[in-house]
C-alpha positions as CSV (number, residue, x, y, z in Angstrom):
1,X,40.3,71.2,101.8
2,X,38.5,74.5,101.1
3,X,39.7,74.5,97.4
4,X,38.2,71.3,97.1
5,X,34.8,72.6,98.8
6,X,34.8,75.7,96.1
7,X,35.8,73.5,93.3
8,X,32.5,71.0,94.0
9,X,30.4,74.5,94.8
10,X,31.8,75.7,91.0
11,X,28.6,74.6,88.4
12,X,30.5,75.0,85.3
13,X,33.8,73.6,86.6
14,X,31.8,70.3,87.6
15,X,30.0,70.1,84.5
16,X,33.7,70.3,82.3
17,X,34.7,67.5,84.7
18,X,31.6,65.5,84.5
19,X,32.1,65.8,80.6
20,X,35.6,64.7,80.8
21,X,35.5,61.6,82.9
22,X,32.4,60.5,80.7
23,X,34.7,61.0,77.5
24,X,37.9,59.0,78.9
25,X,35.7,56.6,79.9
26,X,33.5,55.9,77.0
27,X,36.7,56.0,75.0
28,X,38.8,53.6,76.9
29,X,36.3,51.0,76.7
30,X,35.7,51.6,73.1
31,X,36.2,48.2,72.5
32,X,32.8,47.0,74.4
33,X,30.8,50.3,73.9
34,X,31.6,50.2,69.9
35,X,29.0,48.2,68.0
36,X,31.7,47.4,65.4
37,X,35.0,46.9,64.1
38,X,36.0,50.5,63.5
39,X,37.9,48.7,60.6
40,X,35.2,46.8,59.0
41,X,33.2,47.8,55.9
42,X,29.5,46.9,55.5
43,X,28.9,45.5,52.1
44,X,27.3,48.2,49.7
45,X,26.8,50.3,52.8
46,X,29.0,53.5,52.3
47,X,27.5,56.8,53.5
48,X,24.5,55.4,54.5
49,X,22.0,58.1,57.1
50,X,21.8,57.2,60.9
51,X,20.0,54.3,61.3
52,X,16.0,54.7,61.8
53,X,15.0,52.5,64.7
54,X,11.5,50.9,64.5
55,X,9.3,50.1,66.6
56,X,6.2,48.3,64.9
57,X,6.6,46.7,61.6
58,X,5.4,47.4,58.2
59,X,2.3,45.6,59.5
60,X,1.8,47.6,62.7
61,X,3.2,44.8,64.9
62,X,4.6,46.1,67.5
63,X,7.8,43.7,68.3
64,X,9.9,46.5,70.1
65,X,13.2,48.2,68.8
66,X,14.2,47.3,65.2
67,X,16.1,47.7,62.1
68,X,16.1,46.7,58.6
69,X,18.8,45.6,56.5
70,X,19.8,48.7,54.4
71,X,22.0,49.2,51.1
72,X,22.7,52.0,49.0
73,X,20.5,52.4,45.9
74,X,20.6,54.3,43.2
75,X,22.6,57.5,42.9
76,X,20.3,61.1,41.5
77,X,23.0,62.7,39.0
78,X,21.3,65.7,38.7
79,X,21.3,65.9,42.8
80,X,23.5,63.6,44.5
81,X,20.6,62.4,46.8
82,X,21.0,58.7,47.6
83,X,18.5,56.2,47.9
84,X,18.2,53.4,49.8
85,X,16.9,49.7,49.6
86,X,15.5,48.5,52.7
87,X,14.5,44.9,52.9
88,X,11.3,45.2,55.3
89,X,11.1,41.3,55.2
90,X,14.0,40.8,57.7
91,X,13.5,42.7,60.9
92,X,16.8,42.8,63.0
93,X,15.8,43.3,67.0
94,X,18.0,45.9,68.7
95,X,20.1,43.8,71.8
96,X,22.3,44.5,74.8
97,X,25.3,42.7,74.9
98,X,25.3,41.1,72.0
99,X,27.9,38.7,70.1
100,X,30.1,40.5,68.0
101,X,34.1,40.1,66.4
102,X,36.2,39.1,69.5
103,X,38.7,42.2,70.6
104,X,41.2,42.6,73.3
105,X,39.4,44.4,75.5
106,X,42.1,47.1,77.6
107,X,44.6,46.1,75.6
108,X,47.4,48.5,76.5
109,X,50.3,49.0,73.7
110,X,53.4,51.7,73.4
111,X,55.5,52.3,70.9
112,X,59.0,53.6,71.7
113,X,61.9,54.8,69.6
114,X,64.1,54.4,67.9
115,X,62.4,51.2,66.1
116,X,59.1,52.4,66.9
117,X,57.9,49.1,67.9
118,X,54.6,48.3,69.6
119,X,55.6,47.1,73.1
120,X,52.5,45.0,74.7
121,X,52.0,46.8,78.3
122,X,49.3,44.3,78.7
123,X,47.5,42.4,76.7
124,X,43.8,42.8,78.3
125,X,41.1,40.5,78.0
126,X,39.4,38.3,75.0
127,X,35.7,39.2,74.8
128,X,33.2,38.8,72.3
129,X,30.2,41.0,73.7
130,X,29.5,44.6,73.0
131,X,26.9,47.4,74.9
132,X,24.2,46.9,71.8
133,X,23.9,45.5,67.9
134,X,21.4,43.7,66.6
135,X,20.3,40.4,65.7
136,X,20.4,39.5,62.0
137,X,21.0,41.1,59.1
138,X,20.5,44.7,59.9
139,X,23.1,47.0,61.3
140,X,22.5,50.0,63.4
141,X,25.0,52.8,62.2
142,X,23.3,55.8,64.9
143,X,25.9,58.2,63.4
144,X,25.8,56.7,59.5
145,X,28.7,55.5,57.8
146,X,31.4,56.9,56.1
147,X,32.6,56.4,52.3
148,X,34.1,53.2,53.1
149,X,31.4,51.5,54.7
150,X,32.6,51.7,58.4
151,X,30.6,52.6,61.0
152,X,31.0,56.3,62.0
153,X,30.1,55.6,66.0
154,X,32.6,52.7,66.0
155,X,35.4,55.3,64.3
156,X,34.8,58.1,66.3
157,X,35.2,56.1,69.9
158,X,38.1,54.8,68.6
159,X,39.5,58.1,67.4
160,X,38.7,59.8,71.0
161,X,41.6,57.7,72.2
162,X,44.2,59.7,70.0
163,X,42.8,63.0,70.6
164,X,42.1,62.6,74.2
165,X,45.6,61.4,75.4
166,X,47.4,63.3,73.1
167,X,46.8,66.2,75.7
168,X,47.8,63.9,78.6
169,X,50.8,62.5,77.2
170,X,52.2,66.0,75.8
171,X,52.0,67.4,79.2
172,X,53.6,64.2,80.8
173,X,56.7,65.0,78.8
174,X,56.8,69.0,79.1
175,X,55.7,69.9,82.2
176,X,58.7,67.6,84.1
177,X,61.1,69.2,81.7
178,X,59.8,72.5,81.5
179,X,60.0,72.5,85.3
180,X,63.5,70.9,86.0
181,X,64.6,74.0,83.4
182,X,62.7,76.7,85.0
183,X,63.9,75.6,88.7
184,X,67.5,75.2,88.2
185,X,67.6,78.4,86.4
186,X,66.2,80.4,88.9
187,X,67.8,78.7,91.8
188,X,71.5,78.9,90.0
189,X,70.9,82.1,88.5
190,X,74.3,83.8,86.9
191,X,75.2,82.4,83.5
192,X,73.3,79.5,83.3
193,X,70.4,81.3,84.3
194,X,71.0,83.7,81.3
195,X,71.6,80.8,79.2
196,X,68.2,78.7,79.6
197,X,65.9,82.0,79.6
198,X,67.7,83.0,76.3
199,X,66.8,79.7,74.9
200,X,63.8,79.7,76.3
201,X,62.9,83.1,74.8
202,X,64.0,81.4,71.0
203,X,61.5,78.4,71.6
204,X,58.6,81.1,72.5
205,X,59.5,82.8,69.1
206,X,59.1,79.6,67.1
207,X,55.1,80.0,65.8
208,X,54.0,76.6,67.2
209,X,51.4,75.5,64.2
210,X,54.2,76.0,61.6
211,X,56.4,74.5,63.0
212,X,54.1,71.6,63.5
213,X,53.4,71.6,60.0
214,X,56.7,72.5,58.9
215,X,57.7,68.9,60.6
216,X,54.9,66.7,59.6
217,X,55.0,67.7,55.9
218,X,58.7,66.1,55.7
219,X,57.6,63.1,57.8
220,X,58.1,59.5,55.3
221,X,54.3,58.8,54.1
222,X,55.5,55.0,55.6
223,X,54.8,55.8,59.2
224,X,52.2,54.2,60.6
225,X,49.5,56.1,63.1
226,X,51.6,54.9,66.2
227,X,54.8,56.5,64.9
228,X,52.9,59.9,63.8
229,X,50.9,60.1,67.0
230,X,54.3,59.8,69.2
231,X,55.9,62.4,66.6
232,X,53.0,64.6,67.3
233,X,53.3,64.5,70.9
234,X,57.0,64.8,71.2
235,X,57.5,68.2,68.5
236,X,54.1,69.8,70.3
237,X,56.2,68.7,73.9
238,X,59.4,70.6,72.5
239,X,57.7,74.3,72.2
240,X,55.0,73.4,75.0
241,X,57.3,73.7,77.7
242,X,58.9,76.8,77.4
243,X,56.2,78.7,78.5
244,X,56.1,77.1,81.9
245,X,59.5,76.7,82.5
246,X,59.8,80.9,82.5
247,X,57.1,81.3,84.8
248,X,58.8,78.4,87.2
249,X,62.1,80.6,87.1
250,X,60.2,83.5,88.4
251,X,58.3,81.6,91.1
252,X,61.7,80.3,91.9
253,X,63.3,83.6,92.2
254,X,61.1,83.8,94.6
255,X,60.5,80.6,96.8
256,X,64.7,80.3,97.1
257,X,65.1,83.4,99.8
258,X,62.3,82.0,102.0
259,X,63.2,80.3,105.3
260,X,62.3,76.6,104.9
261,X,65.0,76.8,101.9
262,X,67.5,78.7,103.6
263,X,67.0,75.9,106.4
264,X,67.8,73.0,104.2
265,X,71.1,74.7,102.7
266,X,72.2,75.0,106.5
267,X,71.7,71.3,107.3
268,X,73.9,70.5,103.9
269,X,70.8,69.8,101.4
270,X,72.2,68.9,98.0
271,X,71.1,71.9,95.4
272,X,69.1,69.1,93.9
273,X,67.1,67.8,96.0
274,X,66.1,71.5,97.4
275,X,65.1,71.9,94.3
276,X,63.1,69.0,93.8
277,X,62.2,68.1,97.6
278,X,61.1,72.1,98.5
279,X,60.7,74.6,95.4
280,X,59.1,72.8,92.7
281,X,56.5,71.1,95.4
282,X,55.4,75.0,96.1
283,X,54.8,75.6,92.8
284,X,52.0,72.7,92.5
285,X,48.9,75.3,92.3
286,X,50.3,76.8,89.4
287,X,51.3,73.7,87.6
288,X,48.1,71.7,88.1
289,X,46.2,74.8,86.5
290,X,48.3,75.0,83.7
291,X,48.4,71.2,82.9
292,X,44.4,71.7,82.6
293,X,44.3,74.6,80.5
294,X,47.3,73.3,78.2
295,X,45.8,70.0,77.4
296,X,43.4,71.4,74.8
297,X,46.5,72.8,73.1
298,X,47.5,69.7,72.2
299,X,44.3,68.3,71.1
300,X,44.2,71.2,68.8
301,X,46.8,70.7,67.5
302,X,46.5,67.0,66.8
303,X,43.0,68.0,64.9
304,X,44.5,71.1,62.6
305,X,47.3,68.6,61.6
306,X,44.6,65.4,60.8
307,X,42.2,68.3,59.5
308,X,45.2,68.9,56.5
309,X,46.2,65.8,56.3
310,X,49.4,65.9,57.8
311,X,48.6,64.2,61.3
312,X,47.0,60.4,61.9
313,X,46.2,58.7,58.5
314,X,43.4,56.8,57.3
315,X,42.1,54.0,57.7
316,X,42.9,54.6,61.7
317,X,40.7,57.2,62.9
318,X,41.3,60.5,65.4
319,X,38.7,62.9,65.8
320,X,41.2,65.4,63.1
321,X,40.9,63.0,60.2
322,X,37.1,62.1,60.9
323,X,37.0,66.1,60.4
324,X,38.8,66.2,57.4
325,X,35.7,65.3,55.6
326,X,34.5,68.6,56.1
327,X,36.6,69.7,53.1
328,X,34.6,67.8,50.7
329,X,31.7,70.4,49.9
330,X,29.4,67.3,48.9
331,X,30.2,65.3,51.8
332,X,29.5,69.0,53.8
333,X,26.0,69.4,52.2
334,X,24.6,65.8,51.5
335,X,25.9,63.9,54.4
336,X,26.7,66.6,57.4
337,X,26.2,63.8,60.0
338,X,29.8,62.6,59.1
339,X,31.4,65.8,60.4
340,X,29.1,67.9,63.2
341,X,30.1,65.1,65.9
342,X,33.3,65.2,65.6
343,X,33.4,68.7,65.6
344,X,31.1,69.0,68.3
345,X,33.1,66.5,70.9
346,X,36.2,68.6,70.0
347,X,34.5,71.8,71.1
348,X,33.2,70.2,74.2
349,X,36.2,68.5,74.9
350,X,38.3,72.1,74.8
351,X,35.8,73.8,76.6
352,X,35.5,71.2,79.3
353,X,39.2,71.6,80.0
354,X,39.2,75.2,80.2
355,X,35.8,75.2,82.3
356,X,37.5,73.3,84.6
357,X,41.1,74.9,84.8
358,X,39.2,78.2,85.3
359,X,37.4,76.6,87.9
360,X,40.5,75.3,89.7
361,X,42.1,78.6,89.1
362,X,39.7,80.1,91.4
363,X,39.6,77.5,93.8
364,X,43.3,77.5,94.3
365,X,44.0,81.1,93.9
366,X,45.9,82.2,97.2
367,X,44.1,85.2,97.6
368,X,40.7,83.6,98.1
369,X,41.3,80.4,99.4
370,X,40.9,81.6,102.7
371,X,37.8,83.2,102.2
């Protein structure tokens, strides 16, 4: 396990990981860690500042972390600044656990086509508490709301769950076909050989963000989030596999003339399962690194097509659409806390990945694994 020793010894591979297991976890239980309904509008509460937590009232009492109920005033024309009515009467104490709306909490849903229906995986658990709220009539919004009155927190751990999985589930369908392709080309060689790679070749022509957009400007405005997200995934999974299935081919090239192959064709081996049982397996260093570094591709490319419009719609939330804001210039200058988190996670998120398949590159890297 010496890889595994020089992967733990790598700073900046451990820190993308440690960033990447806190994001899948935070967003998976979004549900509990969410103070609310990523759905739900406050009354008279749209783009309202992060909450300011108290600590004393207006009297100098100290009665530990608070917050007042808080509405949106008056409007300056000449401006745009907002300001804002706080009732200092009704101090709302800041709680763990707390009773909120009830939610499913892991809830686990798919939806499949041709109908696109929502199959239930598992229905998960009926719960009412979450991490934190408050107690009364004050609401804690740490990242502000947005223009409908939703908290921003709430929306953004919610839209993690799109953006982060995209990634996963785009490489769960491309990599198994883009490997299948690349091995039984190289192993078969001949025609068929020079029939894949040439298609292959046309697929690595296509521009990938055009043809992205290309396909989800002609998409019905009827689908629903679920039906866009699984069109996202499988169009980025058509023109995300030829890549790897041309380096496979080579590897197989390769891998086929060595011994332990040339051993299992003796003792009758079908072609298949050589292929499956003996090549592909020796190709695992390479695949694992590129499944890392190929993940933010996806999330990219989830973002661009929410950034214009074109990916997961309103009111559901991704980290794309929650970014989307950014082309309002007023929303930009008067209320930046709406997009820089979004944004930033995005950033972090794609740099975590490649930290860590760079990290796992060097770890695995024949030449040094040894040393």
């Amino acid at each position: 396990m010496n890889w595994w020793r020089k992967l733990k010894n790598n700073p900046l591979a451990k820190l993308g990981a440690i960033i990447l297991i806190f994001f899948y976890v935070t967003v998976l239980g979004a549900d509990f860690i969410a103070p609310y309904n990523p759905y739900s509008a406050q009354d008279n509460g749209s783009l309202l500042p992060p909450t300011t937590i108290y600590w004393r009232t207006q009297q100098k009492q100290f009665i530990g972390p608070h917050v007042y109920p808080t509405t949106q005033g008056k409007t300056d024309i000449q401006t745009g600044d907002r300001f804002l009515e706080i009732d200092y009467t009704k101090p709302s104490p800041i709680r763990l656990f707390v009773k909120g709306e009830p939610y499913q909490f892991l809830q686990i849903k798919l939806p499949l086509p041709p109908t696109f229906e929502e199959v239930e995986i598992f229905s998960g658990f009926q719960l009412n508490r979450r991490l934190f709220g408050t107690l009364g009539e004050g609401k804690i919004n740490l990242l502000g709301t947005d223009e409908q009155g939703r908290d921003q927190l709430s929306r953004i751990l919610f839209g993690g769950r799109i953006s982060l999985f995209i990634g996963l589930v785009g490489i769960l369908i491309s990599f198994p076909l883009g490997m299948i392709i690349g091995g039984v080309a190289g192993y078969f060689g001949g025609i068929l050989d020079n029939i894949l790679m040439r298609l292959v070749e046309v697929l690595m022509t296509i521009p990938g963000i055009y043809l992205l957009v290309a396909f989800a400007a002609i998409l019905p405005p009827s689908l629903s989030s679920a039906q866009r997200f699984l069109l996202i995934v499988l169009i980025t999974s058509f023109i995300g596999w030829s890549g790897l299935a041309r380096v496979i081919r080579g590897q197989v090239l390769t891998l086929k003339e060595q011994e332990f192959v040339q051993s299992a064709k003796a003792i009758g081996a079908s072609s298949f399962y050589i292929i499956i049982k003996h090549i592909l397996p020796q190709t695992a260093t390479y695949i694992i690194i590129s499944a890392t570094l190929s993940i933010p591709s996806f999330i990219v490319a989830e973002s661009v097509l929410s950034l214009i419009g074109l990916g997961i719609q309103q009111p559901d939330p991704s980290w794309g659409n929650l970014l989307s804001l950014a082309s309002n210039a007023s929303i930009l200058v008067l209320q930046p806390w709406l997009i820089f988190p979004p944004a930033i996670l995005i950033i972090l998120t794609v740099l975590s990945f490649n930290l860590l398949g760079d990290g796992l590159r060097d770890a695995i890297d024949p030449k040094t694994i040894n040393n």
